[in-house]
C-alpha positions as CSV (number, residue, x, y, z in Angstrom):
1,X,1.3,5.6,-17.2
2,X,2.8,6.9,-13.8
3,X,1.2,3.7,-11.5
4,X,0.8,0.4,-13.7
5,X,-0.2,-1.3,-10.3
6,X,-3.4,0.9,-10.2
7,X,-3.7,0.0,-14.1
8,X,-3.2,-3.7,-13.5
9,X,-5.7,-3.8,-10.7
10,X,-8.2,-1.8,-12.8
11,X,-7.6,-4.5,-15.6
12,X,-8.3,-7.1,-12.5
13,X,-4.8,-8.9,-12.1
14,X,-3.1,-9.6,-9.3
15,X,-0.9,-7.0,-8.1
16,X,2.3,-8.1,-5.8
17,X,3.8,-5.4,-3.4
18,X,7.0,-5.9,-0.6
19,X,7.5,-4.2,2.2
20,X,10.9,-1.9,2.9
21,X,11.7,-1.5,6.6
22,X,15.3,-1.7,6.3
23,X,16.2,-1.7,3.4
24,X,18.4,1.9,2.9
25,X,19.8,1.9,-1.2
26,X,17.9,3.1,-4.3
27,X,19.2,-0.2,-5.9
28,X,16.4,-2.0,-4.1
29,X,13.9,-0.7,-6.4
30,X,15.0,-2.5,-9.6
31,X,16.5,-5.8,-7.4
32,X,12.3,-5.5,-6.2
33,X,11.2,-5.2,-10.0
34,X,13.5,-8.2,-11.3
35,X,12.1,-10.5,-8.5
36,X,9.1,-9.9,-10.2
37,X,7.0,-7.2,-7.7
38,X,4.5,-4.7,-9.1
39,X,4.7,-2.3,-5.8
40,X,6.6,-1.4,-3.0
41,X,4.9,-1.0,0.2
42,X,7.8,1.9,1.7
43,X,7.0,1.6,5.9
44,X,7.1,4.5,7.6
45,X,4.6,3.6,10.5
46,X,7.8,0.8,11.8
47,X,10.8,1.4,9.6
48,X,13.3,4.0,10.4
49,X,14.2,5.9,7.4
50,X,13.4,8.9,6.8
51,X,12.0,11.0,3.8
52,X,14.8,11.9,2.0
53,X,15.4,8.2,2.1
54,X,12.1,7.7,0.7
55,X,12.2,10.0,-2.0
56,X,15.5,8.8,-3.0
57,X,13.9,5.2,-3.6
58,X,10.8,6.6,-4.5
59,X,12.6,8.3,-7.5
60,X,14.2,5.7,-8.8
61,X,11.1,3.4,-8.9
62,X,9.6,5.2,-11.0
63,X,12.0,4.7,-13.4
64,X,12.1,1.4,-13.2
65,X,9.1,0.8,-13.3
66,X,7.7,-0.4,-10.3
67,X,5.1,1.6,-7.9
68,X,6.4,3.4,-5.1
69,X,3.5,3.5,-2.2
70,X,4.5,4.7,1.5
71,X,2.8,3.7,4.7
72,X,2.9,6.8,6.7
73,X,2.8,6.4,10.4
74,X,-0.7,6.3,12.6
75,X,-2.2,9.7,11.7
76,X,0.6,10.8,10.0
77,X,-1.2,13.2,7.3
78,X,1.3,15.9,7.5
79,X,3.8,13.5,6.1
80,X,1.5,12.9,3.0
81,X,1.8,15.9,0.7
82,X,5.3,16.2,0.5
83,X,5.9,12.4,0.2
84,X,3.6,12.7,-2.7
85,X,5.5,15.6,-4.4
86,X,9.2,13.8,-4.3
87,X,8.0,10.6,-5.8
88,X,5.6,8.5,-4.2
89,X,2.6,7.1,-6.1
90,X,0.4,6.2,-3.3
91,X,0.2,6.5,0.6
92,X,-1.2,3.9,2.9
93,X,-2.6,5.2,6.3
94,X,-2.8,2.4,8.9
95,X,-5.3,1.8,11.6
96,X,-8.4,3.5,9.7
97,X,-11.4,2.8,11.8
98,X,-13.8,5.9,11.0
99,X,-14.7,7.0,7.5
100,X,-13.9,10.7,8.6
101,X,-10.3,9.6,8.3
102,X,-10.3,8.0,5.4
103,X,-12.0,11.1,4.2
104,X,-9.2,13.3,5.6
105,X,-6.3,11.0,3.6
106,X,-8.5,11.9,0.4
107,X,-8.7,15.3,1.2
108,X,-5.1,15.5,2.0
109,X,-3.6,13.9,-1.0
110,X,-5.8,14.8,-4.0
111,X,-5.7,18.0,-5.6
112,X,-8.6,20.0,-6.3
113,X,-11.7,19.5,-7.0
114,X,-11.1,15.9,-5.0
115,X,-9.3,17.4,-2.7
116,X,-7.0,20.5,-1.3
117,X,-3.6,19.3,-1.9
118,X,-1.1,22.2,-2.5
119,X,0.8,22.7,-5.1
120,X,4.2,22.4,-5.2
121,X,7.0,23.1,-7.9
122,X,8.5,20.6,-10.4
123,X,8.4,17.2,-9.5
124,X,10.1,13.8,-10.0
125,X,6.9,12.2,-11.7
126,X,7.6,14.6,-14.9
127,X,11.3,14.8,-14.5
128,X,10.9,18.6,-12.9
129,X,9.9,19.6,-16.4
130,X,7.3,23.0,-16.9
131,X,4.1,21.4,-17.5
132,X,0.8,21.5,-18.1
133,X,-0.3,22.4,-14.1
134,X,-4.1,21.3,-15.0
135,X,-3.3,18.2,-17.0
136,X,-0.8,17.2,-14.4
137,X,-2.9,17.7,-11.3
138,X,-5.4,15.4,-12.5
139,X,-3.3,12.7,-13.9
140,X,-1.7,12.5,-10.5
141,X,-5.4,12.5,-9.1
142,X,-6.1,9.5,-11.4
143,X,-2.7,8.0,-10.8
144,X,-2.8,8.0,-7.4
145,X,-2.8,5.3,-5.0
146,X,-5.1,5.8,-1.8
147,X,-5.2,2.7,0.5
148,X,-7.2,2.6,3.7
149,X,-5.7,-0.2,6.0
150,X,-8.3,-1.6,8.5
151,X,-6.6,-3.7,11.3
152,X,-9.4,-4.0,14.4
153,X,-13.1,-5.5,14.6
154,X,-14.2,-1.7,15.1
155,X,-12.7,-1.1,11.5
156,X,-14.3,-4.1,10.3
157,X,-17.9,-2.7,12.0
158,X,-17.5,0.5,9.8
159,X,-16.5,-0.8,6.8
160,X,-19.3,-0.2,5.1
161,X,-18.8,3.6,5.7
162,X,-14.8,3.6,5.2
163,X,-15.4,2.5,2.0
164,X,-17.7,4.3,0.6
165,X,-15.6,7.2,0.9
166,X,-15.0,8.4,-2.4
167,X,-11.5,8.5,-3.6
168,X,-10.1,5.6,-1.8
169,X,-9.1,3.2,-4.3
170,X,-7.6,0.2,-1.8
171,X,-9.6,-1.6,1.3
172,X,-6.2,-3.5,3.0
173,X,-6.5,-5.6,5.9
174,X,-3.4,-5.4,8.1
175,X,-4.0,-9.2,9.0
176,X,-1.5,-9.3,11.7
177,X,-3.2,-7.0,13.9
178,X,-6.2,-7.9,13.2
179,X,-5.9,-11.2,14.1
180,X,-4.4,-10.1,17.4
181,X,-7.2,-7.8,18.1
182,X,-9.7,-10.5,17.3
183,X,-8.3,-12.8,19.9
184,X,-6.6,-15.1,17.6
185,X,-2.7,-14.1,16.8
186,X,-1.1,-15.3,14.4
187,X,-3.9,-17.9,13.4
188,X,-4.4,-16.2,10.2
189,X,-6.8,-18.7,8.6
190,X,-9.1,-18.6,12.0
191,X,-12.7,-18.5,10.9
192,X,-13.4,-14.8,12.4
193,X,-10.6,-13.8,10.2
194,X,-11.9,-15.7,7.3
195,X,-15.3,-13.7,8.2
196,X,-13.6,-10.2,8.6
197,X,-12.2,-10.9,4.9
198,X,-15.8,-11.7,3.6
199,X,-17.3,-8.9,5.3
200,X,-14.7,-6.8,3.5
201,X,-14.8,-8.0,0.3
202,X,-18.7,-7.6,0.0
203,X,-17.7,-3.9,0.5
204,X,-15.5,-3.6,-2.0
205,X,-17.6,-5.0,-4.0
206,X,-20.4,-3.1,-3.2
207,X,-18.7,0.5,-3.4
208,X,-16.0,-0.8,-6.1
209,X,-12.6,-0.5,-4.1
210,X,-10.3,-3.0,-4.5
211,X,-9.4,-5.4,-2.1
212,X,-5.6,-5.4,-0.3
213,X,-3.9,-7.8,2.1
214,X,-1.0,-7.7,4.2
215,X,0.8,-9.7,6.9
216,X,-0.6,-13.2,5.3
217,X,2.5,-15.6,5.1
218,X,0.9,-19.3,4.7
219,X,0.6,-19.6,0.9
220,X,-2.4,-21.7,1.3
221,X,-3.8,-19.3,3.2
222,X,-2.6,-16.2,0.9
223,X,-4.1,-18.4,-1.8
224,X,-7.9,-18.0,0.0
225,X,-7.8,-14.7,0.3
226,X,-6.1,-14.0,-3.2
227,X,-9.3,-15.6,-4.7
228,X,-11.6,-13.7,-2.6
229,X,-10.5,-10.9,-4.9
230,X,-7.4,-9.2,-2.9
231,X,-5.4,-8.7,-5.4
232,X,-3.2,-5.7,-3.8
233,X,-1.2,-8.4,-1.5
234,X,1.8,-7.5,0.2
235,X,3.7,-10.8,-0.1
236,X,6.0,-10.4,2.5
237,X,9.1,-7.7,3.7
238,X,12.7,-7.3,3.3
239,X,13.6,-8.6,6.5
240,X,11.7,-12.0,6.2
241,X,13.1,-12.7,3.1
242,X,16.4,-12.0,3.5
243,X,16.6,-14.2,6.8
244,X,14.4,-16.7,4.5
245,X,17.5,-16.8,1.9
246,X,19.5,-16.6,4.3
247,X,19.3,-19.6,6.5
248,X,18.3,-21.9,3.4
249,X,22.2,-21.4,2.3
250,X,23.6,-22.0,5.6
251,X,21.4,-25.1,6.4
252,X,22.3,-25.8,2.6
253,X,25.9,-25.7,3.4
254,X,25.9,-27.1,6.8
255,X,23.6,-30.0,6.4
């Protein structure tokens, strides 16, 4: 089993991811797993590592057993392929607001007959062993992660068409921008959110994709959408809770 998060949301439990944006050391992979996360979301679109960064990390997830998934940057699809082949076991593409990219991601990332990925040499996923090229190409088309992330009210007019593009598994909802395209930063719980959730969910639903959810810090408000069936949810990012931590020991010490 290469991605247990696609194999725990298949089994319909809720999956736990945390975003990387500064975080540098491949030792963050198992710190990630012993907290208790089932993926981590590696950002590309506003961190500043680079690949070999992301490879590094990448690789070492694997091992220990917890998903490595990259956010590439805003129509970064010539990133994808060789993200893929150095360790990554899914790719999030932000700002999806036709189907026709969300096509081009599936395209781009699966190998044949799904797709037109290339073929590379040995890779991480099988410790660079000689394998099987068939049996491996479509275990890594079945093991894959594919995430479309809607973040605007145009997205959330085409959903209906993003996802029913075959061979996304993941609908995510980049909240935060969402929110501040809908007029209503920050307010996370605002009824048009609330509506842009619903609206998404029935799509998942209706094309089975599962449901993802990012940016959403108020746990009642994480809990809403967590029962509305988004059970990818990005719980939060290195920089948040390290601050969090943080400043609870000083005021701790202090108080």
């Amino acid at each position: 089993m290469l991605n247990n998060t696609k194999n725990k949301l298949q089994n319909g439990e809720l999956t736990l991811g945390v975003g990387l944006v500064q975080s540098r050391t491949v030792e963050v992979a198992p710190l990630m797993k012993t907290a208790g996360f089932d993926w981590l979301f590696i950002d590309l679109e506003h961190g500043a590592m680079n690949t070999e960064t992301v490879a590094q990390i990448s690789a070492m997830a694997i091992k220990t057993d917890i998903t490595p998934i990259v956010r590439v940057p805003i129509n970064g699809y010539s990133m994808i392929s060789r993200i893929l082949d150095n360790g990554a076991m899914g790719i999030v593409l932000p700002h999806v607001e036709t189907a026709q990219e969300a096509e081009k991601l599936v395209d781009i990332a699966r190998f044949t007959p799904e797709g037109s990925r290339g073929v590379g040499g040995g890779i991480v996923q099988y410790d660079y062993k000689n394998i099987n090229l068939k049996h491996a190409t479509q275990e890594l088309n079945d093991q894959t992660l594919l995430v479309a992330m809607v973040e605007t009210p145009n997205a959330i007019s085409a959903i209906d068409e993003i996802a029913s593009v075959d061979g996304i598994d993941v609908i995510m909802i980049g909240t935060n921008d969402l929110a501040m395209a809908s007029g209503c930063p920050q307010d996370f719980g605002n009824k048009i959110i609330v509506e842009h959730y619903k609206k998404v969910a029935e799509a998942c639903n209706k094309y089975n994709k599962f449901l993802g959810s990012g940016g959403v810090k108020d746990a009642e408000i994480a809990k809403k959408y967590i029962d509305m069936g988004a059970h990818f949810f990005l719980a939060g990012q290195d920089i948040g809770f390290l601050l969090s931590a943080s400043k609870d020991r000083v005021d701790l010490l202090k108080g």
